[in-house]
N, C-alpha and C positions, 0 to 999 in steps of 0.2 A: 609088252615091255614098257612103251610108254605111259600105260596107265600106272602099271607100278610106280614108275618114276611121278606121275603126279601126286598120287597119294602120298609117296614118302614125300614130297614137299607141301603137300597140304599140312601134314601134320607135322613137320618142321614149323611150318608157320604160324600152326595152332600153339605148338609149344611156345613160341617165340613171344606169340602175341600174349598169351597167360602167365609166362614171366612175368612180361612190360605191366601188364596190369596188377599185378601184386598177385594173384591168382597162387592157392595153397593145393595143399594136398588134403584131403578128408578122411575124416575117421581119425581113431584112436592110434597113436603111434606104440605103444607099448604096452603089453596085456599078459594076464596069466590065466590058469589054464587048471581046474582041478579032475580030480581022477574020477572018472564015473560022471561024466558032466559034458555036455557038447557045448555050454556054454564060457565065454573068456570073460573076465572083469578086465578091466583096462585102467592100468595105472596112471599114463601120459597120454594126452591128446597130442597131435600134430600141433605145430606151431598156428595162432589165427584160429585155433580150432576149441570151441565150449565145449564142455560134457555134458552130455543129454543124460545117459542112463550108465550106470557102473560095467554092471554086467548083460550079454546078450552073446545070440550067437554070429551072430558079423561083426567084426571090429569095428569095419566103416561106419557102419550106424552109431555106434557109443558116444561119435562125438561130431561136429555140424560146424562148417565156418561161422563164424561174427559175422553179423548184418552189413550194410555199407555206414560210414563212418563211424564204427564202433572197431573194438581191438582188445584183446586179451594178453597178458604175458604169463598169466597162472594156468599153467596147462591140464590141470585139475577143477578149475573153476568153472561153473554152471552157469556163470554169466559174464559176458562183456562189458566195457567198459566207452562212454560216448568217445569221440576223437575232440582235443583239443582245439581252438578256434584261433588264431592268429588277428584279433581284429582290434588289439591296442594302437590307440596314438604313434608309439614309437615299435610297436612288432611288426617283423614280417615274417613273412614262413621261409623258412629254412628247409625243412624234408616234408613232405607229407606223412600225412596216417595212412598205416598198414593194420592189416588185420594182425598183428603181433608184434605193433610197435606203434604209440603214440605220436603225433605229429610234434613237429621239430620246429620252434619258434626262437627266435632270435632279433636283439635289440639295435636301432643302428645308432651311428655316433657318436657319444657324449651320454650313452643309456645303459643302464646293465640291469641281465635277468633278476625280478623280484626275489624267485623261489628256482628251487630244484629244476621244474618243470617248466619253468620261464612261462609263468601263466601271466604274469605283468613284467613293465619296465619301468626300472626307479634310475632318478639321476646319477649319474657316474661321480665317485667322490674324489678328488683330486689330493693330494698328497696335504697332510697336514690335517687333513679332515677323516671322518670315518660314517659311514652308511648307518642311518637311523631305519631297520624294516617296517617298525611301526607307524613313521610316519613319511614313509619312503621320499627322506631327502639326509642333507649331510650336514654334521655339525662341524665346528672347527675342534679340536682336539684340545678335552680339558687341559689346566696346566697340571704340568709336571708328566705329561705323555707326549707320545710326536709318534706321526706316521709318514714312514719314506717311500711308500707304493699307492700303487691306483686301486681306487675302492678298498681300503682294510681294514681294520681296528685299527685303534691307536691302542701304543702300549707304553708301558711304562720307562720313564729314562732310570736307569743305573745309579746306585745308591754307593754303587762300591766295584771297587777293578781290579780284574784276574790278577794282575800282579801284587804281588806286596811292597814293592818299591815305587808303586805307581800312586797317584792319587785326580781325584776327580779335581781339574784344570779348569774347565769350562761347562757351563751348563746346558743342557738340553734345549730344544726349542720344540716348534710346532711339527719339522720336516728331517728334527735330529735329535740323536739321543748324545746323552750326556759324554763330555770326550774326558780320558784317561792320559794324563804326561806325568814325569819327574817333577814337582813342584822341590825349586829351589824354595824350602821351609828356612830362614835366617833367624835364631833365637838368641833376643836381644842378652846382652851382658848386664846382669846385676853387681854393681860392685855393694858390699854390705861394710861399714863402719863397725869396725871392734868397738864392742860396749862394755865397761864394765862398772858392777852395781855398788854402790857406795856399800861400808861394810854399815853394821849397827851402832857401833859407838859414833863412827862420822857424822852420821846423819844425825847422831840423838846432839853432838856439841855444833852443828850448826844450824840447829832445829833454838838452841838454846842463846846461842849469840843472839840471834834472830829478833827472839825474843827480849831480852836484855837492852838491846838497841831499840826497839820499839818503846819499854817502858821508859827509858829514858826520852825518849823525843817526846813523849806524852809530860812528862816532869818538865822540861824542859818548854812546853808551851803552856802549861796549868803559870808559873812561874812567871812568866811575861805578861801574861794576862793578869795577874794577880798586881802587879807594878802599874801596870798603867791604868788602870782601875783606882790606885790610892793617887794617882799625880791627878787624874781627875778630880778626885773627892777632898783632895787639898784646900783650907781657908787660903785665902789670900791676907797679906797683914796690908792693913788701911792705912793709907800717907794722907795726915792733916796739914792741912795749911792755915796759919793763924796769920790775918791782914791787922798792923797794927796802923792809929792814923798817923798823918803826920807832924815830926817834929820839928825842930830848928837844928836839933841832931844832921847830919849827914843820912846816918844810916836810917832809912824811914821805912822798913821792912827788912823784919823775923822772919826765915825759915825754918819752921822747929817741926822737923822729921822724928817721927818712931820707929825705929830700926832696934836691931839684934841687941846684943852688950858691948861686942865689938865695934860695932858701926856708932855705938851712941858715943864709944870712948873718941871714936877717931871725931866725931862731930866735936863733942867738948874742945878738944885741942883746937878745932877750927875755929870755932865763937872766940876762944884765948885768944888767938893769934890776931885773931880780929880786931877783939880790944883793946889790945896791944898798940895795932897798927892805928887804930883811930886815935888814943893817948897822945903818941905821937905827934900827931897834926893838928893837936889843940895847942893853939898860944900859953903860953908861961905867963 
């Protein structure tokens, strides 16, 4: 009785222990079978488990665990796959490699997985920016896009808003997309001045006044021009003066002026009256 009892707990332990160690099952998991034939093809290996050969007569033969640090997920596949290595600057290992599961790496703080398989770690892109894989870092976000999350694209701000009553308010930035309100639109008042267009005869008698007035002012300066042009080019009349010598007479100088007709009549009368006046003052 108590060796029974040991056994079943040796082999409790065994089982335990080959859990803990990832430890599979062998052979082909799922196979078929034709008529007249002692042998099975094996369509699915056990999980961890490569295909050796198709078909045979034990299952368990058709397929063989992956080596240590290698791993399969293709349960048809005739080869394994190496395990992942965790030895990035910013990786650490997360899960280990099993024989039908790749090792599980993971980035710490301020790091995010390169790829799918987190084979590297690229800097974390903070809001406004967006993750370059090519050259695993972050640029700030072209204009006219914005990003409001940790590591994403930048995408584009809004050109136009859900509503019809609505209109784009404010513009977008690096951490925001473009915002939508009611814009009080205020459209100014033209007031317009009634015109109206002169008829054809209007325009043809004030086209001609115009002109009327014009030839005259032109006559009217030829004319002036013409007057003062003869007062310039006018002789002057020459005033002689005759010096007589002297006498015993009083009067010991003639003025004998050339003047008009009029002027020479009125001189006459003057010389008369003259000699008149000197008659007079002579002794008897």
């Amino acid at each position: 009785m108590h060796l029974v009892l040991r056994v079943l707990s040796l082999s409790m332990l065994t089982l335990s222990c080959l859990s803990n160690t990832g430890e599979i099952e062998i052979g082909c998991g799922q196979w078929t079978t034709s008529a007249g034939s002692t042998d099975v093809c094996c369509e699915r290996c056990n999980p961890g488990n490569r295909l050796v050969t198709r078909c045979g007569p034990d299952p368990k033969k058709l397929c063989v665990p992956c080596g240590n640090e290698t791993y399969t997920t293709d349960s048809s596949s005739h080869s394994c796959h190496r395990c992942t290595q965790c030895v990035g600057g910013a990786q650490f290992l997360k899960k280990a490699c099993t024989k039908s599961k790749d090792t599980e790496c993971d980035c710490m703080a301020g790091f995010r997985c390169g790829d799918d398989h987190c084979t590297f770690c690229v800097e974390e892109c903070g809001k406004g920016q967006e993750p370059l894989p090519a050259a695993r870092s972050c640029r700030n976000c072209p204009d006219g896009t914005f990003n409001d999350q940790i590591h994403e694209k930048c995408k584009s701000w809004r050109i136009s808003c859900p509503h019809p009553n609505e209109h784009i308010v404010t513009l977008g930035d690096a951490v925001s997309n473009s915002k939508c309100g009611i814009a009080n639109i205020v459209t100014p008042e033209v007031n317009t001045l009634p015109t109206t267009l002169p008829d054809h005869e209007g325009l043809v008698w004030a086209v001609s006044t115009s002109f009327g007035v014009f030839i005259i002012l032109i006559i009217l300066f030829l004319v002036i021009i013409t007057k003062k042009k003869q007062e310039k080019t006018a002789p002057k009349e020459p005033t002689l003066i005759v010096l007589t010598p002297p006498t015993d007479e009083p009067r010991s100088l003639i003025e004998i002026s050339f003047h008009n007709p009029q002027q020479e009549q009125g001189s006459n009368s003057e010389i008369l009256c003259s000699q008149d006046s000197e008659t007079k003052l002579l002794p008897v």
